[in-house]
C-alpha positions as CSV (number, residue, x, y, z in Angstrom):
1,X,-30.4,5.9,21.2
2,X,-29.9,4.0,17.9
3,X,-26.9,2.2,17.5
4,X,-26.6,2.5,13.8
5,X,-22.8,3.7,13.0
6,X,-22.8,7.3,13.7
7,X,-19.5,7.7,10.4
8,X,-22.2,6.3,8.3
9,X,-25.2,7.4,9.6
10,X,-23.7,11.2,9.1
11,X,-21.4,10.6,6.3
12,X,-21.7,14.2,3.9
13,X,-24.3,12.8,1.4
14,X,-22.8,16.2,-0.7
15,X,-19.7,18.1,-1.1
16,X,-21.1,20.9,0.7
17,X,-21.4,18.8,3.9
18,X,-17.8,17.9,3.5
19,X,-15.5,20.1,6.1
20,X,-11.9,20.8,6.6
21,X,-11.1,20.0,2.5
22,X,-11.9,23.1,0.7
23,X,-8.7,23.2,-1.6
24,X,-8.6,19.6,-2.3
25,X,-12.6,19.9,-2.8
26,X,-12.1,22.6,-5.0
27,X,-9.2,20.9,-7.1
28,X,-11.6,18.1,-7.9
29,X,-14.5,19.8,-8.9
30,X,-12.6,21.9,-10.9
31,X,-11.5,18.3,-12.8
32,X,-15.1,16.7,-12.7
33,X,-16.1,20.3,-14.6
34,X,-13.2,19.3,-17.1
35,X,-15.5,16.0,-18.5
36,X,-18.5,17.8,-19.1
37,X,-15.9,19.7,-22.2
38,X,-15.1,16.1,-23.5
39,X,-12.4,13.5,-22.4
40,X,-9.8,16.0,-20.2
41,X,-5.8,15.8,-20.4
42,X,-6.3,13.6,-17.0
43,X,-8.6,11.1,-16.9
44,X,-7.7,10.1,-13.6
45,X,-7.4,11.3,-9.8
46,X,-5.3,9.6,-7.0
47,X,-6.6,11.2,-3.9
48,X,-4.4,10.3,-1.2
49,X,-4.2,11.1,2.6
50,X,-4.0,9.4,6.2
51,X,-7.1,6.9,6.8
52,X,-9.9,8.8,8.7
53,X,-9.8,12.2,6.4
54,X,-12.7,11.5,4.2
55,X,-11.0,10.5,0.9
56,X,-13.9,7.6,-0.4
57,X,-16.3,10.6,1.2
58,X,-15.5,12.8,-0.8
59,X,-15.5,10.6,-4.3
60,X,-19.2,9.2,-3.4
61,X,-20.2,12.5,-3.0
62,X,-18.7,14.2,-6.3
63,X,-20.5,11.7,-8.2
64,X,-23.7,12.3,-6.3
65,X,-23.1,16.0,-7.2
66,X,-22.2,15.7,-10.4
67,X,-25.0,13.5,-11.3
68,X,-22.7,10.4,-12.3
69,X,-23.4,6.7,-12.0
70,X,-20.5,5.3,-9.1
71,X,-19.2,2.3,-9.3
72,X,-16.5,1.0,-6.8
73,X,-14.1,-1.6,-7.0
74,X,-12.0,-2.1,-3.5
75,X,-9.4,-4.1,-2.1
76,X,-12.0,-6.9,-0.8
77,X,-12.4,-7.6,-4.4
78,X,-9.9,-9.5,-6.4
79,X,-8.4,-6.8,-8.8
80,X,-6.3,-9.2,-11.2
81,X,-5.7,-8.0,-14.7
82,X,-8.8,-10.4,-15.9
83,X,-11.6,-8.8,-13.5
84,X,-10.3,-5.1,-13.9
85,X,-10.6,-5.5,-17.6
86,X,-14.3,-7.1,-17.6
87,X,-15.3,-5.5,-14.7
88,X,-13.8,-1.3,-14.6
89,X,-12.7,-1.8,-17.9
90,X,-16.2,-2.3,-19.2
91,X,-17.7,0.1,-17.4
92,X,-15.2,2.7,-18.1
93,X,-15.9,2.6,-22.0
94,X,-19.7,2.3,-21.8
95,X,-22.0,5.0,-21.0
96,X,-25.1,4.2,-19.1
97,X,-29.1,3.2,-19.8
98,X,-30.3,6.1,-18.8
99,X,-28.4,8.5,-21.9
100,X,-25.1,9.0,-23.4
101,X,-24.8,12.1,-22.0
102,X,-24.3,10.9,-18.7
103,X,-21.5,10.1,-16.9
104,X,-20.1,6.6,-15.1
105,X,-17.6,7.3,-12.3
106,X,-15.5,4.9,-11.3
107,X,-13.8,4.7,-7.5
108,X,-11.1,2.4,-7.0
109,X,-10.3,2.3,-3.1
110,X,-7.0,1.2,-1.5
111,X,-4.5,1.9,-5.0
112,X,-2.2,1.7,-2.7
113,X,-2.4,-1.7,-1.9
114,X,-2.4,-3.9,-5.4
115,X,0.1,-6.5,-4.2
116,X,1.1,-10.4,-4.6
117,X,-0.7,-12.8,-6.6
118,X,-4.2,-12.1,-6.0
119,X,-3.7,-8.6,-7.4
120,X,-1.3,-10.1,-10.3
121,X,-1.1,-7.9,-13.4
122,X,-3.6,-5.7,-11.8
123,X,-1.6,-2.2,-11.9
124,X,-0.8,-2.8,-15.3
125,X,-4.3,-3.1,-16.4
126,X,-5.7,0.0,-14.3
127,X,-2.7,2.2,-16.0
128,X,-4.1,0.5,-19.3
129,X,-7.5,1.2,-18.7
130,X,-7.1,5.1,-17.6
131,X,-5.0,5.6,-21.1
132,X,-8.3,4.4,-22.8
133,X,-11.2,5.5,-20.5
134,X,-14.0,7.7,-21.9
135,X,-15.2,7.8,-17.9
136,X,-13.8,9.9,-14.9
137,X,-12.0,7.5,-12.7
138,X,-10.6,8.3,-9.0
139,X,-7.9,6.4,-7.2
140,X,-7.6,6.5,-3.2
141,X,-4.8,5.3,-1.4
142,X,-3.4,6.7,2.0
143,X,0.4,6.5,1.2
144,X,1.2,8.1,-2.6
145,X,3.9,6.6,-2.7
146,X,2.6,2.9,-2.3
147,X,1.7,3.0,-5.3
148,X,4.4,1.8,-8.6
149,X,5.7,4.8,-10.1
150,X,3.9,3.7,-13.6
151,X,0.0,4.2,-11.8
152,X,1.2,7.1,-10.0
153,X,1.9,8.9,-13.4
154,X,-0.8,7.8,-14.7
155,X,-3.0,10.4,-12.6
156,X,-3.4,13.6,-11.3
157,X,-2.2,13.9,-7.6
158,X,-4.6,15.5,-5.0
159,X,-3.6,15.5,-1.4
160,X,-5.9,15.5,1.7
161,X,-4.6,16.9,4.5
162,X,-5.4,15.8,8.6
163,X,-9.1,17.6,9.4
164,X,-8.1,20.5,11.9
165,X,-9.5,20.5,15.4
166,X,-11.5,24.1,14.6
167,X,-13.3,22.2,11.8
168,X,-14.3,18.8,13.3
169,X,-15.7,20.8,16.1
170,X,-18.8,22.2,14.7
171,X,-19.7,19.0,13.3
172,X,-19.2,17.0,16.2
173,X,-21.4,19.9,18.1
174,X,-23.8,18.8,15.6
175,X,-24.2,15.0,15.3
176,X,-24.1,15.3,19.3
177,X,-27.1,17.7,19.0
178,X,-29.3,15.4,16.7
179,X,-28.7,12.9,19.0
180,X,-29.8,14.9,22.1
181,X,-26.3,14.7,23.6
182,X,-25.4,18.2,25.8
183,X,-21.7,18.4,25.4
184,X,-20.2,19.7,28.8
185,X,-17.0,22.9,28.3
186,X,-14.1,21.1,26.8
187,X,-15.7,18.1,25.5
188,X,-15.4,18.5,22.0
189,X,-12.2,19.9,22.3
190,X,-10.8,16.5,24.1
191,X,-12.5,14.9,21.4
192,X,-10.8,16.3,18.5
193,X,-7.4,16.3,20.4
194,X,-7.6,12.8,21.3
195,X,-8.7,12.4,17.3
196,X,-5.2,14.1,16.0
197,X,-6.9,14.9,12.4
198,X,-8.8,12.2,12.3
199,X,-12.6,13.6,11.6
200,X,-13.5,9.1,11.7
201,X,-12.0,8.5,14.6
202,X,-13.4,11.6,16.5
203,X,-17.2,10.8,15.7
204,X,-16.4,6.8,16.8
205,X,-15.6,8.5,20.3
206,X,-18.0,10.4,20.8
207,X,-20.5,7.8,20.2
208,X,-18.6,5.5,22.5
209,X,-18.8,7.9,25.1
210,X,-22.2,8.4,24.9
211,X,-23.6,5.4,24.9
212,X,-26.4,5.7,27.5
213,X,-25.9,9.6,28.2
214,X,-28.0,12.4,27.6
215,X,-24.6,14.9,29.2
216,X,-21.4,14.5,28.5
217,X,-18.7,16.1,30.7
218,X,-14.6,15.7,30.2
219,X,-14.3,12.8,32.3
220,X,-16.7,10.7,30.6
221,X,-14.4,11.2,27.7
222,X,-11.2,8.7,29.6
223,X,-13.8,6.5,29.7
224,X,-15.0,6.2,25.9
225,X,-12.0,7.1,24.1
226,X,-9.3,5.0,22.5
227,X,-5.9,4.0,23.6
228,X,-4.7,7.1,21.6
229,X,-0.9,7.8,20.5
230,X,1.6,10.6,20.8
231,X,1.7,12.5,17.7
232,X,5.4,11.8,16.2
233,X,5.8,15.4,15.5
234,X,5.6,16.2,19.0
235,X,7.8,13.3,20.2
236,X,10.4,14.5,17.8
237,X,9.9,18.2,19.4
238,X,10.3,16.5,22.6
239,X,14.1,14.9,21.4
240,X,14.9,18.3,20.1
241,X,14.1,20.9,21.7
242,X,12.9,19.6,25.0
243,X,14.9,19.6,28.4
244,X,13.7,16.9,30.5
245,X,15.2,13.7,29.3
246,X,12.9,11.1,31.3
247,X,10.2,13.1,30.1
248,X,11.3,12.3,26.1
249,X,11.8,8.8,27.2
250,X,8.6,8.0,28.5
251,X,7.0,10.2,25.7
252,X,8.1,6.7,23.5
253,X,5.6,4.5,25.2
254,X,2.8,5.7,23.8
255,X,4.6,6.8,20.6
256,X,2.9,4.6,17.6
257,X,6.1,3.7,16.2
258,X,8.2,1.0,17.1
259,X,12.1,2.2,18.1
260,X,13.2,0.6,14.6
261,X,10.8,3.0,12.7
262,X,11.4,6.6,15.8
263,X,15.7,5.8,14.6
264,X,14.8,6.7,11.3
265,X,12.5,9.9,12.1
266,X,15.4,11.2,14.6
267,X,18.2,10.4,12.2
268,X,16.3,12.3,8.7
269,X,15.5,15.5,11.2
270,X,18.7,15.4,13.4
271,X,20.7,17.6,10.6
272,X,17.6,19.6,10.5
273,X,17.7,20.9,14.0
274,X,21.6,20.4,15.3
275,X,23.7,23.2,13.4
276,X,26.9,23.0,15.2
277,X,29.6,20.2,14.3
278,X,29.9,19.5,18.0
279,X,26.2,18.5,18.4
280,X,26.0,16.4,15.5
281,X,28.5,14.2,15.8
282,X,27.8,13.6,19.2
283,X,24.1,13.0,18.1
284,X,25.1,10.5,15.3
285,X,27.1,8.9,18.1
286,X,24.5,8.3,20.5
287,X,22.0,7.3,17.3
288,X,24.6,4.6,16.0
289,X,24.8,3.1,19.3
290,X,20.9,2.4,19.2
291,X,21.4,1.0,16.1
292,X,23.7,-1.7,17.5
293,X,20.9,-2.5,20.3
294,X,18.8,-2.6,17.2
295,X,20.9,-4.8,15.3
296,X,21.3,-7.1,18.4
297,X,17.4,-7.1,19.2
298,X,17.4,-8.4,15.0
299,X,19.9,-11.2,15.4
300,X,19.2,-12.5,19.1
301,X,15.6,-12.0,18.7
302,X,16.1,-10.3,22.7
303,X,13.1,-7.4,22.9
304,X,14.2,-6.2,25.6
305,X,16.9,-4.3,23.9
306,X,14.9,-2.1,22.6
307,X,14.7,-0.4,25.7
308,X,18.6,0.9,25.8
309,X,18.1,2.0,21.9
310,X,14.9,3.7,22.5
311,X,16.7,5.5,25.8
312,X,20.2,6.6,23.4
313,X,17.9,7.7,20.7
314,X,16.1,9.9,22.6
315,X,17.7,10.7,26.1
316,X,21.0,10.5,24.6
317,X,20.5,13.1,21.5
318,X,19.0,15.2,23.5
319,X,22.2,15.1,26.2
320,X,24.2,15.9,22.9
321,X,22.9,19.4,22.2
322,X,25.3,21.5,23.7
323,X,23.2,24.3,22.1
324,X,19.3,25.8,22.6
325,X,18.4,25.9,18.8
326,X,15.4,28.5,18.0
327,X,13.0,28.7,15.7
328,X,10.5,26.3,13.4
329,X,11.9,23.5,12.0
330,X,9.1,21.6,9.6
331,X,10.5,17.5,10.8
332,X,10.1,15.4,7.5
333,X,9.4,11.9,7.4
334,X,12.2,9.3,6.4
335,X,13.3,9.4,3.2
336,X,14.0,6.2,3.2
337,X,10.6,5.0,3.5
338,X,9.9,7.2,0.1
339,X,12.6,5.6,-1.9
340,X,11.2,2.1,-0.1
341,X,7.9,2.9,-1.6
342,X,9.2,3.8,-5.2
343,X,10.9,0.7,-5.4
344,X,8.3,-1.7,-3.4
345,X,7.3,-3.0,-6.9
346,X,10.7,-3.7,-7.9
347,X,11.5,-5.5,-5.2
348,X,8.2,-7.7,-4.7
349,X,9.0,-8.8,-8.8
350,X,12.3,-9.7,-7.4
351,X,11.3,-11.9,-4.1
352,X,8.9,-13.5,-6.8
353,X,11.5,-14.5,-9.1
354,X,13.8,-15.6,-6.0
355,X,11.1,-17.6,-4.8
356,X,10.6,-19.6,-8.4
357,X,13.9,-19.9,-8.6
358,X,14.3,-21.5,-5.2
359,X,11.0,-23.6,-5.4
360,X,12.8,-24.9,-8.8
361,X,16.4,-25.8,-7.8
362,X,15.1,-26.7,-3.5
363,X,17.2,-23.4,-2.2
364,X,16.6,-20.6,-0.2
365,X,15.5,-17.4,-1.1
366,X,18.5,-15.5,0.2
367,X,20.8,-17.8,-1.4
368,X,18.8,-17.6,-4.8
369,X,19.4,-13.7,-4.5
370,X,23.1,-13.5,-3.4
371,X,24.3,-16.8,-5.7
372,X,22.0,-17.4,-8.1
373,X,21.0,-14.6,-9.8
374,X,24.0,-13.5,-11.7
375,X,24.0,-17.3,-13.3
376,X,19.8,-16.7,-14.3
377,X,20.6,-13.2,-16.1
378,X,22.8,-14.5,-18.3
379,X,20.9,-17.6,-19.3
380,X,18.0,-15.4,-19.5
381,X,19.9,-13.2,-21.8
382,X,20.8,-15.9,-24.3
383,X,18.6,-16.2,-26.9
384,X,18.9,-20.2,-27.3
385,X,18.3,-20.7,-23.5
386,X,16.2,-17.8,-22.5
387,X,12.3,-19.5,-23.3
388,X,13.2,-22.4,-21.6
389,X,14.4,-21.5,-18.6
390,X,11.1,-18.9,-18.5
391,X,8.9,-22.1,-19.1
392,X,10.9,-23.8,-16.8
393,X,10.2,-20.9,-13.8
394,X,6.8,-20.0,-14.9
395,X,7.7,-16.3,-15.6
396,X,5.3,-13.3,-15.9
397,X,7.1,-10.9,-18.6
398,X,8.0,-8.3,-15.5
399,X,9.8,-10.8,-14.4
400,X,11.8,-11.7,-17.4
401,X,12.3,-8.0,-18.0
402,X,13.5,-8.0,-14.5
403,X,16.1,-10.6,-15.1
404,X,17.5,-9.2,-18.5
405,X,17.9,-6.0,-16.2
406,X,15.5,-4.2,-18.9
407,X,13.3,-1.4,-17.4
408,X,10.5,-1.5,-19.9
409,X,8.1,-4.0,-21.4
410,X,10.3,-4.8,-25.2
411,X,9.3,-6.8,-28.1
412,X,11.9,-9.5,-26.8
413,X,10.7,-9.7,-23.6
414,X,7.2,-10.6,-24.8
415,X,8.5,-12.8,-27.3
416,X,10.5,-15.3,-24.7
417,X,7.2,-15.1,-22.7
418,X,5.5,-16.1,-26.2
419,X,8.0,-18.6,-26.9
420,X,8.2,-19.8,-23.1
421,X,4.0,-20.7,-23.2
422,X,4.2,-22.2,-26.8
423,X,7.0,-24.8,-24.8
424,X,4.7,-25.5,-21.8
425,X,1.2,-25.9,-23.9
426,X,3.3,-28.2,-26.2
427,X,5.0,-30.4,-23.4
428,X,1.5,-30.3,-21.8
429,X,-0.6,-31.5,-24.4
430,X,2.3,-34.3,-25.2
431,X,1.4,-35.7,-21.4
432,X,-1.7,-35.8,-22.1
433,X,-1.5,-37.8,-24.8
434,X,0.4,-40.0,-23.4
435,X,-1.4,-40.6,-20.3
436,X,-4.7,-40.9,-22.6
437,X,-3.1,-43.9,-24.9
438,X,-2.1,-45.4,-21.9
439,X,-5.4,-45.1,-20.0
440,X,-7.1,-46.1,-23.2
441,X,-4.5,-49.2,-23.8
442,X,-5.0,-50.5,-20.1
443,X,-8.7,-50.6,-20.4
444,X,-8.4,-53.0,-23.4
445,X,-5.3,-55.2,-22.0
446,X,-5.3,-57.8,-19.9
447,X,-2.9,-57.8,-17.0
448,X,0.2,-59.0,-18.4
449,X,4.1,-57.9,-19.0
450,X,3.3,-55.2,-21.7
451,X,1.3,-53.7,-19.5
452,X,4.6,-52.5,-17.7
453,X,5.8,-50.9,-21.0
454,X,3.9,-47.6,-21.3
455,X,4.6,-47.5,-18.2
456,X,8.1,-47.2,-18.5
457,X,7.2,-44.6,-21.4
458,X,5.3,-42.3,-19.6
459,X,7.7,-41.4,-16.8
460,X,10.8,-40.8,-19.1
461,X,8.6,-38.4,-20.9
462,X,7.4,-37.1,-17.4
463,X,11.4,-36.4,-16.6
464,X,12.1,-34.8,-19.7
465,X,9.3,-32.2,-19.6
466,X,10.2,-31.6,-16.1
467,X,13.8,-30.4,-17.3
468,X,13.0,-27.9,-19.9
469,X,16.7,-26.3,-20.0
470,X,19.5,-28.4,-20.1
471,X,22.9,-26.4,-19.6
């Protein structure tokens, strides 16, 4: 049996072989069709959806149908504003060798994920280059969200749901049969329950578990599979609407959340499912004593806490319920994470700027953000001050726009960034001039007093460029 990856070795080579996706499919078709009437109102896609689903799939295989050229840039690669401009930038203006006509697609994986200073100015230039693109371009990302609200609007939104048990099925039935795998009753189906939407992770099991087999029955299945999780939908059925408290309890240890994470799902869905007064408050009770343990487990660094919030957040809400509730409720996700995710740029420009700050004056972060801050806005908001204390702090102009509190790139902005590296090419060409006389003078003097004077010279001028604002 070959032990080439069985994802790859079966990857859908088409979009016909793709299962479980036929709205999203049809979306994006529907969209590739658009370029072959000239450059469409979107130029690009962000298809987004839990890891596993298919999503990079999918986009090789489009441009296989369509007949396109694919080229992918993903996160292994560096993606600053440089490279994206010579590398996707390029390619998204050019058509190829082989005839105008014909299209280059460009597939840039893990959007989600352009962070810190290896990614720097990296967003910025893919929203640039999609404005300006004469090429089809597809974003992936698993969280939407993730990404800054800037790219986001930059492209056409198309989801990809969890792959259903009743489609992963068939397929598994048939990479088992081209391997000559027989598939006892109820294999498949523990394969794809195990899997939880996950079409990836259901094809990796089944070629764990049959390594060396020719049958596979349901027991070999315990054997092969993963360590895999409870869903959280079902845990949060479990708080809700079950009846056996240690039942909901232990249901947690196998939950792929961590307590701090499960307080937010039961807090966002506990108005969704108590309706009386009575129940809720008695709910909100119970869930703001777990967040004490939580807090405590935070401060004392003492894990073990977690166990009494994980029992009050659980056992407790459900001891709360005076009430059987009926009926579907559809749980949501934490809405905090959302509004975490829309302002995840925001707040990595502002750690950045703390951190300059802080590396400049020998301070802490925290204290930069909770002292400092107020005094930098307004000597970043004063025109006399405002380039030096950039070129003091290295800024990037989002972080100058962050300080003067302005939410869009201005003319001013760019100008104290303008102004800012005028001031540090000038103080640096100045040190090297002095450094070079004095290199050149000490190569043509003997050792003797004067020798000391340039000396002398050199660090004053060192000292002054090192305080470029002086309040």
């Amino acid at each position: 049996m070959t032990s080439l990856d069985w994802t790859e070795k079966y990857r859908p080579k088409t979009l016909s072989q793709v299962i479980g996706h036929n709205k999203a499919v049809e979306e994006l078709k529907q969209w590739a069709h658009s370029w072959e009437k000239g450059i469409p109102k979107d130029r690009a896609v962000v298809i987004y959806g839990r890891a596993g689903t298919g999503k990079t799939t999918v986009a090789h295989a489009l441009g296989h149908d369509m007949g396109w050229e694919v080229m992918e840039l993903n996160a292994s690669d560096q993606r600053t504003a440089d490279i994206i401009e010579k590398v996707v930038g390029s390619a998204s203006q050019m058509s190829t060798l082989e005839g105008a006509g014909k299209k280059r697609l460009v597939i840039m994986d893990e959007a989600d994920n352009i962070h810190g200073t290896s990614d720097r100015g990296g967003e910025k230039a893919i929203v640039g280059l999609i404005k300006k693109t004469n090429q089809p371009i597809i974003l992936i990302a698993n969280e939407l969200y993730e990404m800054s609200a800037g790219l986001r609007g930059a492209c056409r939104p198309i989801q990809f749901n969890s792959v259903l048990s009743r489609s992963m099925i068939p397929a598994l039935k048939r990479i088992a049969e081209a391997e000559g795998v027989t598939c006892g009753l109820g294999v498949l189906d523990k394969l794809t329950e195990n899997a939880g939407g996950d079409l990836r992770s259901a094809i990796n099991d089944l070629q764990a578990a049959a390594q060396g087999k020719n049958k596979l029955e349901p027991g070999d299945i315990a054997t092969g599979e993963r360590d895999t999780k409870e869903n959280i939908f079902k845990m949060m059925a479990k708080i809700f609407k079950g009846t056996d408290i240690n039942e909901a309890h232990k249901a947690t240890f196998g939950l792929d959340e961590n307590p701090e994470d499960l307080i937010q799902w039961v807090d966002e869905n506990l108005p969704l499912e108590y309706a009386a007064p009575c129940d809720l408050e008695r709910g909100y009770y119970y869930l703001s004593r777990a967040s004490l343990f939580l807090g405590r487990v935070k401060r004392r660094q003492n894990y073990n806490m977690w166990r009494y919030a994980s029992v009050l957040m659980t056992s407790g809400i459900m001891v709360a319920r005076t009430n059987r509730y009926q009926g579907f409720v559809k749980y949501q996700s934490p809405s905090l994470w959302r509004k975490l995710g829309q302002t995840k740029g925001m707040r990595g420009i502002r750690d950045s700027v703390a951190k300059k700050i802080g590396t400049y004056c020998h301070i802490s972060m925290s204290y930069t953000r909770s002292q400092l801050f107020p005094f930098f806005r307004m000597a970043i908001q004063n025109d006399e001050y405002a380039p030096s204390v950039a070129a003091a702090l290295g800024l990037e102009p989002e972080e100058i726009a962050f300080l003067s509190g302005s939410k869009s790139m201005t003319k001013k902005i760019k100008k104290i960034f303008d102004d800012a590296q005028l001031m540090i090419e000038k103080e640096t060409e100045h040190e090297i001039e002095l450094f070079g006389g004095f290199g050149a003078k000490s190569d043509s003097v003997t050792e003797d007093a004067s020798d000391e004077e340039p000396e002398v010279e050199v660090k004053k001028e060192t000292k002054s460029q090192r305080s470029l604002f002086d309040f």
